[in-house]
Structures are given as structure tokens and as C-alpha cells.
DRENPA-3360 file (N, C-alpha, C; in nm, 2 decimals, always signed):
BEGIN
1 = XXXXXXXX = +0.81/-4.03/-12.93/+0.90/-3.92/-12.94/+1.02/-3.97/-13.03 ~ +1.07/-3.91/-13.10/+1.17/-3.96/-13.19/+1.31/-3.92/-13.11 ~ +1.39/-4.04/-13.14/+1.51/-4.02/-13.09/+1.63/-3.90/-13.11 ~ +1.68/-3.85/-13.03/+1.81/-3.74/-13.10/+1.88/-3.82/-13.20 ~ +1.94/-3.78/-13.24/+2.06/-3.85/-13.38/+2.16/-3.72/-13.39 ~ +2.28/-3.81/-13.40/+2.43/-3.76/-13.37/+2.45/-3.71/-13.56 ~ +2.39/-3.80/-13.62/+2.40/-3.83/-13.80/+2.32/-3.91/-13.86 ~ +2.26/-3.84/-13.93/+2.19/-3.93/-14.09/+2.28/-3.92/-14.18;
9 = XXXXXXXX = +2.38/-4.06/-14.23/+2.47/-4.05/-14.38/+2.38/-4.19/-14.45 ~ +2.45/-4.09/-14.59/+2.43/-4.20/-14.71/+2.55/-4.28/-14.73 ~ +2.53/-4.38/-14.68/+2.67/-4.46/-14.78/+2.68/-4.52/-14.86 ~ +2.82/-4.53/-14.96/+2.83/-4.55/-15.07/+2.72/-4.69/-15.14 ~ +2.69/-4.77/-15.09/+2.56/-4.84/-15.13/+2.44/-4.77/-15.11 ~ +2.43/-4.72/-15.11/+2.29/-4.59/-15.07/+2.20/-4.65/-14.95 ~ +2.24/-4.70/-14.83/+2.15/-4.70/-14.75/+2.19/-4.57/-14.64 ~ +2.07/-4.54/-14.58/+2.08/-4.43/-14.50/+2.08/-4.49/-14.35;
17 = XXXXXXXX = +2.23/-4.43/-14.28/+2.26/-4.49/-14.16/+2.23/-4.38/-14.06 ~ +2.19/-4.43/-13.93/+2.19/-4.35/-13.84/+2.26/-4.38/-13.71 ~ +2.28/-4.30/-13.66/+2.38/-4.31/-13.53/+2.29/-4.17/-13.41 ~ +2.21/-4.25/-13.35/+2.14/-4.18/-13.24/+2.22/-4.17/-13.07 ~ +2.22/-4.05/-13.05/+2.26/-4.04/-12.94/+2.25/-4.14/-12.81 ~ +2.16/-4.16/-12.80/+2.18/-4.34/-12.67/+2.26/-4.44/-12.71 ~ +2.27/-4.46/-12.86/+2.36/-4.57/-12.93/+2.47/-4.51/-12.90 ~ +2.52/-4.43/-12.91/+2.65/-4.35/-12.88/+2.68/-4.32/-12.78;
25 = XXXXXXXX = +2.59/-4.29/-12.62/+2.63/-4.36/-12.51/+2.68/-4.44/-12.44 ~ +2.58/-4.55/-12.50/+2.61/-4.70/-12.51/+2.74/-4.74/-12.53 ~ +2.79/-4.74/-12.66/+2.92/-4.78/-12.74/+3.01/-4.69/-12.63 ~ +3.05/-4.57/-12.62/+3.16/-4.49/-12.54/+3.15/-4.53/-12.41 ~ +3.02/-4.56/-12.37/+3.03/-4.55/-12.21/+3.05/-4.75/-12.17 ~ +3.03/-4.82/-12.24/+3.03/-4.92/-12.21/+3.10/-5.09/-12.31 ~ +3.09/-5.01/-12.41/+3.18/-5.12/-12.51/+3.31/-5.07/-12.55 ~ +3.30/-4.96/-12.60/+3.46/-4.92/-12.60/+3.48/-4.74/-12.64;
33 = XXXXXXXX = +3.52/-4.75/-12.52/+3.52/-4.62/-12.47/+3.68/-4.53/-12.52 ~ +3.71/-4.60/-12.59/+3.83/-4.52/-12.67/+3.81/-4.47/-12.78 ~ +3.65/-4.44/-12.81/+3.59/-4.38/-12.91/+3.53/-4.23/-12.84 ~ +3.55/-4.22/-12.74/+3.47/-4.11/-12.69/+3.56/-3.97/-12.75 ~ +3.49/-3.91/-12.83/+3.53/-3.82/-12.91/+3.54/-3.79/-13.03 ~ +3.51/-3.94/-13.10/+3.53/-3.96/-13.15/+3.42/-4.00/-13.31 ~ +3.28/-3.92/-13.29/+3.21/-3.92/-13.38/+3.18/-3.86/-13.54 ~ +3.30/-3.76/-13.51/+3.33/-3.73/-13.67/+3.42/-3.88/-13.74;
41 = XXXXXXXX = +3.51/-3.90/-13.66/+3.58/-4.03/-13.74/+3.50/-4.16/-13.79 ~ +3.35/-4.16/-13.70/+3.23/-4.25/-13.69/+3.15/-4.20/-13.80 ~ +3.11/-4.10/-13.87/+3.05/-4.06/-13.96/+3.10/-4.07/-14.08 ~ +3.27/-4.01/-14.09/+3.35/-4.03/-14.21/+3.30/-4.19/-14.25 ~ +3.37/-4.26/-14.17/+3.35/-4.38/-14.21/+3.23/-4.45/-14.27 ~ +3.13/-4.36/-14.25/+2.98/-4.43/-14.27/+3.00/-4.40/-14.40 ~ +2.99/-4.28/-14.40/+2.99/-4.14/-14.57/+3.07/-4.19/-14.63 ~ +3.21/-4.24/-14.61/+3.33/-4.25/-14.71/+3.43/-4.32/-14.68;
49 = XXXXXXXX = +3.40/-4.47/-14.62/+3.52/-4.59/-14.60/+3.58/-4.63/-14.70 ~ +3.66/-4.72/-14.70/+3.75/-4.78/-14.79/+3.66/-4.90/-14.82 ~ +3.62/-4.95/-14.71/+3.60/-5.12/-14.74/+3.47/-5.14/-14.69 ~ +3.38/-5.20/-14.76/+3.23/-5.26/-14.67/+3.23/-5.43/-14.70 ~ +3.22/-5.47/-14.57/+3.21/-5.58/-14.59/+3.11/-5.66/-14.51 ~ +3.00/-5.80/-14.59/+2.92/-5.87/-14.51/+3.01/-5.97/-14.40 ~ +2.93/-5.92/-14.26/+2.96/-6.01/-14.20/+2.90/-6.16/-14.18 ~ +3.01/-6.22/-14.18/+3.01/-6.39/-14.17/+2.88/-6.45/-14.10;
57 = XXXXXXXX = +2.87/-6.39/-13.98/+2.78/-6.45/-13.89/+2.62/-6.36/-13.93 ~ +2.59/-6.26/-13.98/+2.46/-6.25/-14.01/+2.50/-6.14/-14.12 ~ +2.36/-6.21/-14.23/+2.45/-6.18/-14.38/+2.34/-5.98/-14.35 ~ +2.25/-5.98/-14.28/+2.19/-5.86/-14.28/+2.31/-5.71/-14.26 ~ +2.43/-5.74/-14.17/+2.54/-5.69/-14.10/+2.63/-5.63/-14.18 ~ +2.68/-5.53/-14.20/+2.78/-5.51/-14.26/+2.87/-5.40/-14.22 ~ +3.00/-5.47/-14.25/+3.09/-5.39/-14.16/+3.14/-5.26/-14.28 ~ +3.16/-5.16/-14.20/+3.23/-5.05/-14.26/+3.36/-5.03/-14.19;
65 = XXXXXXXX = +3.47/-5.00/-14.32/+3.58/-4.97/-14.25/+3.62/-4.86/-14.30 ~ +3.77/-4.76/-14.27/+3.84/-4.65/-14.27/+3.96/-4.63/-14.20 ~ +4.11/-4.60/-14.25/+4.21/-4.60/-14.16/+4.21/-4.48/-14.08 ~ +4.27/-4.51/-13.96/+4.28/-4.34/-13.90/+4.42/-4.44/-13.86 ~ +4.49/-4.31/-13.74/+4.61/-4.35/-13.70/+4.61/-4.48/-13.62 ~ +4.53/-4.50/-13.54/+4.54/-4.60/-13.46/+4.49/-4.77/-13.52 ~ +4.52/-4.75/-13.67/+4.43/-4.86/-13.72/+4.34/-4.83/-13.80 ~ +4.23/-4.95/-13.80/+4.11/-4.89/-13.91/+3.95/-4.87/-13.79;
73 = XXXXXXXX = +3.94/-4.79/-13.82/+3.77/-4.76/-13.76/+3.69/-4.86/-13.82 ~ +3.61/-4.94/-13.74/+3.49/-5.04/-13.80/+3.36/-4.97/-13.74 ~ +3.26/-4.99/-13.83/+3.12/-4.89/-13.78/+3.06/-5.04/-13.81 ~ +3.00/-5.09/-13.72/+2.87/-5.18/-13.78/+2.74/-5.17/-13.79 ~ +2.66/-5.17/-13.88/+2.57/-5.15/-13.93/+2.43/-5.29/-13.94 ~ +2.37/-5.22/-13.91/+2.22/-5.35/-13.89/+2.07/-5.24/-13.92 ~ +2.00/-5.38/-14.03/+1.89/-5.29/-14.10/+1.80/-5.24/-14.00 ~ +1.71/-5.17/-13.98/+1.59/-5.13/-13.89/+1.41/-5.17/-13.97;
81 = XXXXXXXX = +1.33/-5.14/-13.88/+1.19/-5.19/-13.93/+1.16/-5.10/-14.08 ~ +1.24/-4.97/-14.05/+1.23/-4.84/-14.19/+1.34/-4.88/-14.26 ~ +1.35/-4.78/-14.39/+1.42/-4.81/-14.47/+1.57/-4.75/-14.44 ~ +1.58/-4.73/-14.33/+1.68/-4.68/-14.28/+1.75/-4.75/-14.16 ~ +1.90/-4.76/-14.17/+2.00/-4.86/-14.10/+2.03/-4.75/-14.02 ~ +2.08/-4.88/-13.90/+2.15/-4.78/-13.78/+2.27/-4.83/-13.73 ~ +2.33/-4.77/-13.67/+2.48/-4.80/-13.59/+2.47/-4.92/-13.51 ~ +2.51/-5.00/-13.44/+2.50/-5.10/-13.35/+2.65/-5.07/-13.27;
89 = XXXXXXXX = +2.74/-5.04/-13.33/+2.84/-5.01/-13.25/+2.96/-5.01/-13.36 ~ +3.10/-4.94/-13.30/+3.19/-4.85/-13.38/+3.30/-4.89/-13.30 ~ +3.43/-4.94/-13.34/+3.52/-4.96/-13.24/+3.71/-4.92/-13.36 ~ +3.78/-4.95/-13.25/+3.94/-4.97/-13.31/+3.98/-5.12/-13.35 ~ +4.01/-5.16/-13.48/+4.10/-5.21/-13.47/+4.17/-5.26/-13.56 ~ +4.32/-5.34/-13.55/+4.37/-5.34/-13.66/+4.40/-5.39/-13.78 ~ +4.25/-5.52/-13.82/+4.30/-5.56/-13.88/+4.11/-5.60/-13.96 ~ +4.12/-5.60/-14.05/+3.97/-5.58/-14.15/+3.94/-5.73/-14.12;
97 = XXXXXXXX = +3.83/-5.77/-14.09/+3.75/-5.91/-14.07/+3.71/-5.96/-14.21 ~ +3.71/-6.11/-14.23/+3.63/-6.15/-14.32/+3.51/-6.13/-14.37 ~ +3.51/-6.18/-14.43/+3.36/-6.17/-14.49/+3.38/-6.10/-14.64 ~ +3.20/-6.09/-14.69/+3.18/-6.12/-14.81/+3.17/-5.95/-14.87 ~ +3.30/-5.96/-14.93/+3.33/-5.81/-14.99/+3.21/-5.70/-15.09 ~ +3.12/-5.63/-15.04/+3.03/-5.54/-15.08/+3.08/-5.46/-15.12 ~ +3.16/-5.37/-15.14/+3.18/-5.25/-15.17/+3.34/-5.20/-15.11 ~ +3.45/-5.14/-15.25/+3.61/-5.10/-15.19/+3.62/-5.00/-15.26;
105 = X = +3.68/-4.87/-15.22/+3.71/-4.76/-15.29/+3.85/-4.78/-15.37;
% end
């Protein structure tokens, strides 16, 4: 049975991200629940961040970022078995992580 999905986006490197509804319970109900409501801000970001960057610790990872008021939205991103990437988790904060700069608007 295929999973519900909240969003399929293209981002600016053309991979196609998904954010399925369990992954989105997950993240709100138990990693950081200051996102709850907050899935349009989680999609912008996918569609149309400022900054993509590899993360340090696994070069497959890549973080997405976008300012909103409280800071910058970070979406993290990890490849799947298809040709299609999915959400791992989305949080607040305020300041962009290192790593190996992919892509800046």
C-alpha cells in the first residue's frame, strides 16, 4: 500500500522530495513539535530555499534552508531505494550548519 504524502516537490537541484504523512507525525509529535502547522513553510523550503547544503557527517544528506520569522527552516533530506528523496525531519533554527555548499539563490 503506498504511503499518504503531505508533498511531492522538485528542488532546485532537480531531485524529487517527499514528505509522507507518518514522517510528519513523527517530526511534530516527537522531535520538534514547534513545527506543527507548519507544512506549507516545510514545502516552501523544499521548492524554493535559499541555501542547500551537504552535510558533514553523511555526504548522501542535504540540508535545505529558508528564513521565516523565527529563524531559518532546515528540511533534511536523505536519498530513498527510488529515484526519489524524502524528508527525514524539518526543524527551527538559527543559524545555517556547515557543510559543503550545493546550491544558493
Amino acid at each position: 500500500m503506498a504511503r499518504k504524502r503531505i508533498f511531492t516537490e522538485t528542488t532546485p537541484l532537480g531531485y524529487r522530495v517527499v514528505l509522507t504523512r507518518d514522517r510528519w507525525r513523527e517530526i511534530i509529535r516527537f522531535k520538534h513539535p514547534a513545527l506543527a502547522g507548519c507544512e506549507a513553510e516545510v514545502r516552501a523550503c523544499v521548492r524554493d530555499p535559499e541555501a542547500i547544503r551537504g552535510s558533514q557527517k553523511d555526504p548522501d544528506v542535504q540540508l535545505y534552508y529558508r528564513t521565516y520569522a523565527r529563524g531559518f527552516v532546515c528540511v533534511v533530506v536523505c536519498p530513498s531505494q527510488n529515484e526519489e528523496r524524502f524528508v527525514v525531519t524539518a526543524y527551527f533554527t538559527k543559524t545555517i550548519k556547515k557543510g559543503q555548499e550545493l546550491w544558493i539563490k
